[in-house]
N, C-alpha and C positions, 0 to 999 in steps of 0.2 A: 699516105701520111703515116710515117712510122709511130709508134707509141712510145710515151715518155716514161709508161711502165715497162715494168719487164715478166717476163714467165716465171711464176715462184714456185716451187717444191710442193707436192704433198709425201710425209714421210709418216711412217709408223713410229707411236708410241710404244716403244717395247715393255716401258716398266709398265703405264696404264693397261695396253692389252694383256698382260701377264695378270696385274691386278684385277680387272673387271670380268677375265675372260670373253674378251671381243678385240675386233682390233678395231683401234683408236688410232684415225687419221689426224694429222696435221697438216694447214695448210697455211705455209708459211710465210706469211702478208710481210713478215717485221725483216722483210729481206728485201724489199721493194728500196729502188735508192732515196726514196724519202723516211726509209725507215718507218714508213705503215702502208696501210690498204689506200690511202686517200693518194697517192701520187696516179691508181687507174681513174677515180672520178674525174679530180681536180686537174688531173694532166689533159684527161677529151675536153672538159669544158675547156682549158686556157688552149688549146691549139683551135678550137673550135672558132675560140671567138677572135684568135690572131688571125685566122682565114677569111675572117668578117672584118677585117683590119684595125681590131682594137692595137691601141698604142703603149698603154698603162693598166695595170691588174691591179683594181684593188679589193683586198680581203681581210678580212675581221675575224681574226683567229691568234690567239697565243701559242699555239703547238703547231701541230700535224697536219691541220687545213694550210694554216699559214707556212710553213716548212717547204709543204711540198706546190705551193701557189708559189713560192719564191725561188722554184727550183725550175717548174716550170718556165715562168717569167727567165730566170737564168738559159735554159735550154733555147728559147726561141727568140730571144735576142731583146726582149721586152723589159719596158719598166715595169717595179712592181712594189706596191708601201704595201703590207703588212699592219693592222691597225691592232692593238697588243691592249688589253688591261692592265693597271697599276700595277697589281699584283702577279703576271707574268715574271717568273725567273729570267733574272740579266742572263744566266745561259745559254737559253731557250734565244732571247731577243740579241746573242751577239751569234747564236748560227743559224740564225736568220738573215742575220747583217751579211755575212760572211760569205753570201749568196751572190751579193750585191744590192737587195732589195731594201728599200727605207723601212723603218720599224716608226712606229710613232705611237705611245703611249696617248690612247684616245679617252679614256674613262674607267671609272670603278665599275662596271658591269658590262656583260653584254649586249645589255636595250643600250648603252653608250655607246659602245665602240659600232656596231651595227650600227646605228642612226650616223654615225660620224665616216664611214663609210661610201654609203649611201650617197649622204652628201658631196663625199669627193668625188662619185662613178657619175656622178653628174657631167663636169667636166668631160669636152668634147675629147672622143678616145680611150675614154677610160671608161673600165668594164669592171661591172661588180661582181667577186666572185665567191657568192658563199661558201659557206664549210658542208653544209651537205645538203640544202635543198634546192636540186635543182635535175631535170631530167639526164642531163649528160651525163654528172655524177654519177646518176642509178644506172645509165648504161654504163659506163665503164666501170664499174664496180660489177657489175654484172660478170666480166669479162673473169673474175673470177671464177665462176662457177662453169664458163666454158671449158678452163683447162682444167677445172679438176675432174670433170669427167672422162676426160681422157687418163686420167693418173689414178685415180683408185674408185673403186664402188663403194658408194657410201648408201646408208641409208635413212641418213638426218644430218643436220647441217646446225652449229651451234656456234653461234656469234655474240657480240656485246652489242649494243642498244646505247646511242647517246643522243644525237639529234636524228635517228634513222638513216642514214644516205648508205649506211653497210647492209644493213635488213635489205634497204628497196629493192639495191641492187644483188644481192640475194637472190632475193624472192622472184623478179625480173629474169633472172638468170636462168634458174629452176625453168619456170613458162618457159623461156626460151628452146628448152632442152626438152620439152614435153614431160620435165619431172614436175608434174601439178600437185600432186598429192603426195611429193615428199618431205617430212616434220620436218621444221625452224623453231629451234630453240633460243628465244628471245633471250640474252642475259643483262640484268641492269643490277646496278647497287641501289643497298635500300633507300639513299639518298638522294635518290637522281631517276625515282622511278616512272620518268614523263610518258611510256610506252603503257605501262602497266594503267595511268590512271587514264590514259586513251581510251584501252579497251573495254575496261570496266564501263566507260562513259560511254561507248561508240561513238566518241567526237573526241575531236583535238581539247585537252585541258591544262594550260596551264597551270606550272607548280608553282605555289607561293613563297618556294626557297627548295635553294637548293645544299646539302651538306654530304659530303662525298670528298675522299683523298683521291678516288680516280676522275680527276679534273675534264679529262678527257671527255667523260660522261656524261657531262653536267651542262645538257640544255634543260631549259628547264617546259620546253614543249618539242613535240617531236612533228616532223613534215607530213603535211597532209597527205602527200603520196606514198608514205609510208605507211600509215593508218589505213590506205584504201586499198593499199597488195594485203595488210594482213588480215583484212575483213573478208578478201575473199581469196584465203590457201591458210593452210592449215601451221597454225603461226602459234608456241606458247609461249608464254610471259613466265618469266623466272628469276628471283633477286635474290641477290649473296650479299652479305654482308662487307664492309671494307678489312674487316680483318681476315675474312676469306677471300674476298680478290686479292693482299696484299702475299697470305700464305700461298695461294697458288702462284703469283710469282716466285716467290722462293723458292719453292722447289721444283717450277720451271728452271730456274735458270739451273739447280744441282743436275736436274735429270738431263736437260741439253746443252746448257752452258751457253745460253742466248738469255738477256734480261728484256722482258715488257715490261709497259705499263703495269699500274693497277688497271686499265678500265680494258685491256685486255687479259689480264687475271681473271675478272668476272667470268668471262667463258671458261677459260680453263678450271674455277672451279668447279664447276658442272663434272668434270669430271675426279678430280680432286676431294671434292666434300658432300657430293650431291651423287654418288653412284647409282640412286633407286632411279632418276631420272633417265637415267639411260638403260636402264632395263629393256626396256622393247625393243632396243638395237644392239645389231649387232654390228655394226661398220659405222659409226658415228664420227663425224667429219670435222674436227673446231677449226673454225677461222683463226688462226693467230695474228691476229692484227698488231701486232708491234705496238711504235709508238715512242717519239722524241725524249718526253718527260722523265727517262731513267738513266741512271747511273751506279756505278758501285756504292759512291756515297750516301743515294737518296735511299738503296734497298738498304742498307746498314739501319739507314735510320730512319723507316720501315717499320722493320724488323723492331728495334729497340720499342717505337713506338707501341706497336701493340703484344709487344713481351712474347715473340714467336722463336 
């Protein structure tokens, strides 16, 4: 079964390693052809379950679960509806379309469009495909951390945190490679911080709202199986603000001339505005997970927004 992902870079940060003194890996998700990390989960789930001969994918995402489940769907010859919130950009829902996949504006929330989902994966042949929890997903995201051991030595791993399926598979990864005991640096926005009240809890705890520009972010409770890798390896919780995830895009994109997200900014600020956390390393590895929801004009105005 070939993969519907592909092999992405890890490169050095020259300006960061020059500034931190360490060198500062990047590994470059937002070069995956869905344009983030979820085309390795969401592509093994959709071949998985096309092998089990589902007919129809359906998935409950406005971005980058939905993106790369309609690209999938596009790859192996499958239908695929894409179930969108109101508030989804017509951008976002016309290259989606453009896939070939139905978009259908299901509700003002996510308990909406999920439950409306749900209902349609009922229907004989058709397979429900979440956005990040589910086992396949953590192996194939996993599948990151396989090549980047081959591509540089790192000695912590720094990712963004939204519904967990990038941590699991992380963390998953790591075990797999017999690195147990190497730090994951959790990054969430203060608005979206569903990892963070986990672990204070040591149980799953839903947020009572969510407020956050990195949209991406914004579950507002994170997968059990995520909670259960970071209960046992060594996993910290760390939250930026959106006007520092929005600054560390900006001067991503000056320093590489590649634009993310904000909820992939999160991690990058870690490196950016949070240098004392990486003290203890010296080969510190960010996930760049990409990410649909950007353009010249959203960073313009961005930027304008929080006067950076």
């Amino acid at each position: 079964m070939q993969n519907l992902h592909t092999s992405t870079p890890v490169i050095l940060h020259r300006g960061l390693s020059q500034a931190l003194n360490k060198r500062v890996w990047l590994k470059l998700e937002n070069t995956q052809p869905s344009g983030s990390f979820k085309m390795r989960g969401i592509g093994l789930l959709c071949q998985r379950a096309h092998a089990k001969g589902a007919r129809h994918f359906v998935c409950p995402s406005g971005g980058n679960a939905g993106y790369a489940a309609a690209l999938a769907g596009q790859a192996l010859g499958v239908a695929t509806t894409i179930l969108v919130m109101q508030a989804t950009p017509e951008s976002v829902k016309q290259r989606i379309t453009a896939l070939g996949a139905e978009v259908r504006v299901a509700g003002a929330s996510w308990d909406e469009i999920r439950a409306a989902a749900l209902d349609l994966s009922a229907q004989p042949g058709h397979v429900y495909i979440p956005p990040f929890d589910h086992p396949d997903i953590w192996e194939g995201n996993a599948s990151l951390i396989a090549e980047a051991v081959n591509q540089a030595e790192f000695d912590a791993v720094i990712c963004s945190v939204g519904g967990g399926g990038l941590l699991a598979g992380i963390v998953q990864g790591l075990h797999a490679q017999n690195l147990t005991q190497l730090p994951v640096l959790a990054v969430e926005t203060e608005g979206a911080a569903s990892l963070r009240a986990a672990l204070e809890a040591q149980q799953l705890v839903s947020l009572p709202g969510i407020s956050t520009i990195a949209t991406s972010l914004a579950a507002n409770q994170v997968a059990q199986g995520t909670l259960d890798w970071c209960l046992r390896h060594p996993v910290s919780s760390h939250l930026v603000s959106d006007r520092e995830a929005v600054d560390a895009c900006l001067r991503f994109a000056n320093d590489s001339r590649m634009l993310v997200e904000p909820a992939c900014g999160a991690a990058l600020a870690i490196a950016y505005s949070y240098a004392e956390k990486l003290a203890a390393y010296q080969n510190p590895l960010i996930v760049v997970c990409g990410g649909l929801g950007v353009d010249l004009d959203k960073l313009a105005s961005w930027k304008t927004q929080f006067e950076l």
